[in-house]
C-alpha positions as CSV (number, residue, x, y, z in Angstrom):
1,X,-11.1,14.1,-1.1
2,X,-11.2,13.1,2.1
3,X,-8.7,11.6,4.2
4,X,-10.9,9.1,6.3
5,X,-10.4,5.4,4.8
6,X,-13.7,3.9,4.1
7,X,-12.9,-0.1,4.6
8,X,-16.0,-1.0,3.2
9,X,-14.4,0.6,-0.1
10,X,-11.2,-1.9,1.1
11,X,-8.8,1.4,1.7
12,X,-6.1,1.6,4.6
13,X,-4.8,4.5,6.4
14,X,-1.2,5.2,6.4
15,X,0.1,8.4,8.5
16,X,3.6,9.8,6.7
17,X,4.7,12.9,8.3
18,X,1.7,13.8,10.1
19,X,-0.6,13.4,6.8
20,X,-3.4,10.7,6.5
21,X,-2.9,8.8,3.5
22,X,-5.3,6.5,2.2
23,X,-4.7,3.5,0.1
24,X,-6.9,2.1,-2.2
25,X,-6.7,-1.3,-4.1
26,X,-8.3,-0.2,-7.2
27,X,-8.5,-2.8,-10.3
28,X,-6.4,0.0,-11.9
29,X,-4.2,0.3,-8.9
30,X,-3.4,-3.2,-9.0
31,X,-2.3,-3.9,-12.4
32,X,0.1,-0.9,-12.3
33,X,1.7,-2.5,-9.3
34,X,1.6,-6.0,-11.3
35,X,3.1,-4.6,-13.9
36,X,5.8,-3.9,-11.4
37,X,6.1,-6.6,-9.3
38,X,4.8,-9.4,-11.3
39,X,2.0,-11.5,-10.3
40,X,0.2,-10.5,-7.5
41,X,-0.3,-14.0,-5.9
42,X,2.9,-14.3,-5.9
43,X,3.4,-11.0,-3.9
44,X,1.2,-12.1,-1.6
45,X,3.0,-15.8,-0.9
46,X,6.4,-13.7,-0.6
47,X,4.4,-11.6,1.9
48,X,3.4,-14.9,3.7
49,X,6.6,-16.3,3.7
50,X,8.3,-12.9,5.4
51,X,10.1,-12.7,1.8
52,X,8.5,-9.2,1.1
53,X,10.8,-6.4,0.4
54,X,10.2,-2.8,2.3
55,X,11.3,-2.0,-1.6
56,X,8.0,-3.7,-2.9
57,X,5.7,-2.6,0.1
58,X,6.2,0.9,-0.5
59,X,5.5,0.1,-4.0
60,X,2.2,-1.3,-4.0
61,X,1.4,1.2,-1.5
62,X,2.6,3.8,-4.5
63,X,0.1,2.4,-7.1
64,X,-2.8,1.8,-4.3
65,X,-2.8,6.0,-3.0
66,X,-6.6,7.2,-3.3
67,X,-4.7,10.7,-3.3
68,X,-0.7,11.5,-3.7
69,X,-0.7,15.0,-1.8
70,X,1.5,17.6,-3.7
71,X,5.3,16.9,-3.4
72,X,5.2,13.7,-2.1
73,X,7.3,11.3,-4.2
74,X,7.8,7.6,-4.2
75,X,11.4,8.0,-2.3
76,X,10.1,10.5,0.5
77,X,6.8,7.8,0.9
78,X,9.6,4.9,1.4
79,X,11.5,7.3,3.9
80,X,8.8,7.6,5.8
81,X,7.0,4.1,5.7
82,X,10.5,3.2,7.1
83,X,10.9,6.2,9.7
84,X,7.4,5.1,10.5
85,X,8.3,1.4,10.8
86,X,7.2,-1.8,9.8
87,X,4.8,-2.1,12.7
88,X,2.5,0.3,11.6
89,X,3.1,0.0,8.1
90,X,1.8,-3.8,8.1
91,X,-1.6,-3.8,9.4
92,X,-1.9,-1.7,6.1
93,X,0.0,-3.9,4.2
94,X,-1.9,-6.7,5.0
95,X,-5.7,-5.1,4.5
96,X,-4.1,-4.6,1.3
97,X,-3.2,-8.7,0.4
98,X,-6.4,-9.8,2.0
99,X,-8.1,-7.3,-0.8
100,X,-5.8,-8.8,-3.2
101,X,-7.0,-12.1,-2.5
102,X,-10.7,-11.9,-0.9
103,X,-12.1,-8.7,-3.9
104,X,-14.5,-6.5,-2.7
């Protein structure tokens, strides 16, 4: 697979340690991180709010990977979201709500 995000698919590019990830908010995607975090509306009003966890952004971006390279886990993702940082973690983040809410 490639590692180009196609937004007209609704997928975001994350780079974690010098690898292009692409996230994907699949229906399937979407109700494993429901399942998770509960309701995604109310996800996205926590997000709104500035009430969203870096716990909870690393997991939707978990359920929503298009690919999970080889060896990456869900704890070396988080490290690296965070080593990263929030600012360029949340221009992902936030394709990823307007998905939630708008559907392709």
């Amino acid at each position: 697979m490639s590692d180009v995000a196609n937004s007209v698919r609704g997928e975001g590019a994350l780079r974690v340690s010098g690898e292009t990830l692409v996230v994907r908010p699949s229906f399937a995607a979407l109700v494993a991180a429901e399942e998770e975090l509960g309701p995604l509306f109310a996800l996205v009003e926590r997000a709104a709010e500035g009430k969203l966890g870096v716990g909870e952004m690393v997991a939707l971006f978990w359920h929503c990977l298009r690919d999970c390279p080889e060896g990456l886990t869900r704890e070396r993702l988080g490290e690296a979201v965070v080593e990263a940082g929030l600012a360029v973690a949340t221009p992902v983040l936030r394709g990823l709500l307007r998905q939630i809410l708008a559907g392709r």
